[in-house]
C-alpha positions in Angstrom: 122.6 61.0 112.0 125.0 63.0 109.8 127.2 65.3 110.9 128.1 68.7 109.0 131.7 69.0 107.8 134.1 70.2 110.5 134.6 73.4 108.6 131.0 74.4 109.4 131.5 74.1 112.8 134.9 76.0 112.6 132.8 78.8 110.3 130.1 78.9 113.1 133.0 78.9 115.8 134.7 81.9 114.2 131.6 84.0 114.1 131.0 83.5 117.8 134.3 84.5 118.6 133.8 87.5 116.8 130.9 88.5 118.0 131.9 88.1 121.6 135.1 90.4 121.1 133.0 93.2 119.9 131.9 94.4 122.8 134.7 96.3 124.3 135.0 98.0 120.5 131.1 99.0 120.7 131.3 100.6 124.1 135.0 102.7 122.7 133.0 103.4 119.5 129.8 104.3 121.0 131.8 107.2 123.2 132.5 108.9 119.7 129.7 108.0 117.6 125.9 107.8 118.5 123.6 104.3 118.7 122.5 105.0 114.8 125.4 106.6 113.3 127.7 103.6 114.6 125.4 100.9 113.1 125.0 103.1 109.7 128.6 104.0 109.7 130.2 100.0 109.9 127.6 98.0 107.9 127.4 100.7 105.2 131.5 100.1 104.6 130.3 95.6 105.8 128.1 96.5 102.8 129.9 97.6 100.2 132.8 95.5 100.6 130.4 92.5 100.5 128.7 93.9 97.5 132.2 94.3 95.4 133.3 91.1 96.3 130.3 88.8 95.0 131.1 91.1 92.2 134.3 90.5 91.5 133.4 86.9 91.9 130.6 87.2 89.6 128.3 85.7 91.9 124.8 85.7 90.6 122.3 88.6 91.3 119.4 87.4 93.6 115.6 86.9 91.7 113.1 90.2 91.3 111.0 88.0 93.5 113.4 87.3 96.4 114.1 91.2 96.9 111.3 91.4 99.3 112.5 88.3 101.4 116.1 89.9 101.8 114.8 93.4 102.7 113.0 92.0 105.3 116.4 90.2 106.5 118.3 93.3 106.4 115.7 95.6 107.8 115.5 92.6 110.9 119.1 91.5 111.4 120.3 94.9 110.8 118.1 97.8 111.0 116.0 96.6 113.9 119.0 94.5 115.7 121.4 97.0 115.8 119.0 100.2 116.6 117.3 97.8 119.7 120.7 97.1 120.8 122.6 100.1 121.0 119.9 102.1 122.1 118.7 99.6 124.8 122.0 99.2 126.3 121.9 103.0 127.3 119.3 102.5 129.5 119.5 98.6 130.8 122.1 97.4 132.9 124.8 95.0 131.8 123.0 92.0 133.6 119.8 92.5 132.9 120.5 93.2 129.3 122.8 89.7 128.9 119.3 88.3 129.5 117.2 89.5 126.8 119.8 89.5 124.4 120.5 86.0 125.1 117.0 85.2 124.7 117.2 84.7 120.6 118.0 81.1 120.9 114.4 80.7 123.0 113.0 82.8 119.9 114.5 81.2 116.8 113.5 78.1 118.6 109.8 78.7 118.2 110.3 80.9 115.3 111.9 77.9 113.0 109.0 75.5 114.0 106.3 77.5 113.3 107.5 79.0 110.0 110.2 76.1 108.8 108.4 73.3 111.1 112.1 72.3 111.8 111.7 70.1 115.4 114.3 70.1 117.4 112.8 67.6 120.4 112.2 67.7 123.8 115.9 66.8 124.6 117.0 70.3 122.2 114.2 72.5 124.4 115.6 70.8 127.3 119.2 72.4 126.5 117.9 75.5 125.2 116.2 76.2 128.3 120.0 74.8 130.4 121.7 76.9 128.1 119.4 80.3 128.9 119.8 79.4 133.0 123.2 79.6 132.0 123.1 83.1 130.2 120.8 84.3 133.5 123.7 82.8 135.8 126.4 84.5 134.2 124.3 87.9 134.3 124.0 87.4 137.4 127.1 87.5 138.1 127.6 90.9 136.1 125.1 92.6 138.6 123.7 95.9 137.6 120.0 95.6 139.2 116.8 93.9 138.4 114.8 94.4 135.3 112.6 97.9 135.2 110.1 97.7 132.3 111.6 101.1 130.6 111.9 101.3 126.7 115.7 100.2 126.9 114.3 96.4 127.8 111.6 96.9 125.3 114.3 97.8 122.7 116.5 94.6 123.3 113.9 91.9 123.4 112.7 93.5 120.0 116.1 92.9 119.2 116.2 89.8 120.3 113.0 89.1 118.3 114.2 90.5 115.3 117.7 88.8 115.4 115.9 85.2 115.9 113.6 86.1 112.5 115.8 87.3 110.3 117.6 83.8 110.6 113.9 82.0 110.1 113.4 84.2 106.9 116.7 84.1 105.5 117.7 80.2 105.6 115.4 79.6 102.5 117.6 81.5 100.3 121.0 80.4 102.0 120.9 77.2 99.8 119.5 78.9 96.8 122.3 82.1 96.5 124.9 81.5 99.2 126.1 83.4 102.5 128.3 86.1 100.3 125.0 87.1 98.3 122.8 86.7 101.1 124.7 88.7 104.0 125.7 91.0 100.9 122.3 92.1 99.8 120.8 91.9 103.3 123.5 94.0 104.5 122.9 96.7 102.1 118.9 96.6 102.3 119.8 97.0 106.9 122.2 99.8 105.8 119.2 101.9 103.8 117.0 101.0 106.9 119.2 103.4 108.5 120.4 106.4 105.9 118.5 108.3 108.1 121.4 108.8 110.6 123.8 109.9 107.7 123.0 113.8 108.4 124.1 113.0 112.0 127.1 110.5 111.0 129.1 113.3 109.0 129.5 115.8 112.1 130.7 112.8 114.3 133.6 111.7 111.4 135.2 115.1 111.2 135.9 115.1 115.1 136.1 110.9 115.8 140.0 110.5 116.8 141.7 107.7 114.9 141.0 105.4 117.1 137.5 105.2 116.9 137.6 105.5 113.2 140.0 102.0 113.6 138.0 100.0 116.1 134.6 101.2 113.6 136.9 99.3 110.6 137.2 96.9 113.1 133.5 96.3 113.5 132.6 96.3 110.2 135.1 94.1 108.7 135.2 91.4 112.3 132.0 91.0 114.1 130.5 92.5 110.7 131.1 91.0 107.0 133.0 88.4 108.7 130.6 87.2 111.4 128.0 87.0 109.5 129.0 85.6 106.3 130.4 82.8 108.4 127.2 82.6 110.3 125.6 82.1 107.6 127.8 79.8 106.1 126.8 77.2 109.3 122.7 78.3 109.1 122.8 77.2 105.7 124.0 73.5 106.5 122.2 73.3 110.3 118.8 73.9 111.7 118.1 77.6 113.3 117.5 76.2 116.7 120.6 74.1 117.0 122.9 77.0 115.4 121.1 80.1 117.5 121.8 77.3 120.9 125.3 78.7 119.9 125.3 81.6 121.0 124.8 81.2 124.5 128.9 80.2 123.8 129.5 83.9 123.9 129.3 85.5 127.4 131.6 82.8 128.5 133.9 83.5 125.2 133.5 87.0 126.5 134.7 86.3 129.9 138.1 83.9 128.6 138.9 87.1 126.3 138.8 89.7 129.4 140.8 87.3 131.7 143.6 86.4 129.1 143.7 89.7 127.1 142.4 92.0 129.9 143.4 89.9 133.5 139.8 90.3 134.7 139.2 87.0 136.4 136.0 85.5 136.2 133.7 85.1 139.2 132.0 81.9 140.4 128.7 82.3 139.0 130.1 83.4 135.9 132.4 80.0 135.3 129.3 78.0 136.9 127.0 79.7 134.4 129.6 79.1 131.3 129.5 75.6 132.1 125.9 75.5 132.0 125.7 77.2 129.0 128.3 74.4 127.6 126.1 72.0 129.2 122.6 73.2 127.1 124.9 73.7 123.7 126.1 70.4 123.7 122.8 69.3 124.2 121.0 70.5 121.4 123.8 69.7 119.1 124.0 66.3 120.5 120.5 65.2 121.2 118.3 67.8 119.9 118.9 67.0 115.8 115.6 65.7 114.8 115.0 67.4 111.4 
């Protein structure tokens, strides 16, 4: 079997790391701007920095015919992704919320063999189901209550859904354009999915203190252009499955950030569940490579 270049991996790594330091800057951003305007306000400045820079490269503009494909990317990994989870996270429970979320590996799984007919095996189900006991473990841990079926949970298994699609639909055109034109024009196509909120963004800019404004630049240039481009970097050279097994790497990222940058000390169903969740990503990356 061959193995990706060690940069992919270290592309793939970056993004998770990323991602999994965003949270504390969402819940400071979220106290000055609402669900909407926060996702229109940091992909709309993700999206034109992309856009000038596969300019500036002269990067080649995608095909009349694969508009379509990338609106539906944007609409799903942005639009829909963001909207579900900034709006479910009101009403759902840390805990219970970790879970759906963390569903998306479950999702692309099924996703990428129905639409790509990628096959992963029975040993990469096997650690896409450890790694999800994992997720639940370390939710666990979190607390906050059992599931109630309210529209927050509705909200974040559509964006969980939506998350796991947008990687089927866009890996087609990853070898075809590259991430920068792909995350670019997929960024912008989210970012018109949500000019709606621009009437209510302008009002929450004029009175946002500066540090909001800074942990918004923040999210738009880290766990934003960055995180995805570099996503998309590893989706491009590895099947959905075995790159969405990933992240169930980021709870216990999110934990080792807290307890060296924040002191918060893990507890023991958190480090049991991050080992599990080791356990299942090392097994689809190891065993569960069949395409």
């Amino acid at each position: 079997m061959n193995h990706p270049p060690l940069k992919i991996y270290a592309a793939l790594a970056a993004a998770l790391l990323m991602w999994a330091a965003s949270f504390p800057a969402v819940k400071v951003a979220m106290a000055s701007f609402g669900p909407a305007e926060l996702a229109l306000f940091r992909f709309a400045i993700s999206a034109v920095a992309l856009m000038a820079y596969a300019n500036h490269r002269g990067l080649p503009q995608p095909e009349l015919a694969d508009m379509p494909r990338l609106a539906i990317v944007g609409l799903l990994c942005v639009t829909t992704y963001q909207l579900g989870l900034n709006y479910g996270m009101q009403t759902v429970s840390s805990g219970p919320a970790a879970v759906l979320v963390d569903s998306v590996p479950l999702w692309a799984g099924l996703i990428s063999a129905w639409m790509l007919k990628e096959r992963i095996g029975i040993w990469g189900w096997a650690g896409l189901l450890l790694g999800f006991a994992g997720a639940v473990l370390i939710a666990m841990g979190e607390g906050g209550g059992g599931f109630q079926l309210d529209r927050g949970v509705w909200l974040l298994l559509m964006a969980a859904i939506a998350f796991a699609l947008s990687n089927v639909v866009q890996k087609p055109l990853l070898p075809k354009y590259g991430a920068v034109v792909v995350t670019a024009w997929s960024f912008l196509f989210g970012t018109l999915g949500l000019i709606w909120a621009a009437p209510g963004l302008l009002p929450q800019v004029e009175v946002a203190p500066r540090a909001a404004m800074l942990w918004v630049l923040f999210l738009a240039v880290a766990p934003g252009m960055l995180a995805y481009l570099w996503w998309n970097v590893a989706l491009a050279h590895l099947p959905v499955a075995v790159v969405s097994s990933c992240l169930y790497l980021i709870p216990p990222l999110t934990f080792l950030i807290a307890w060296i940058g924040l002191g918060e000390v893990p507890g023991l169903s958190a480090w049991i569940g991050g080992a599990v969740a080791l356990a299942g990503v090392a097994l689809v990356q190891y065993k569960g490579r069949s395409t």
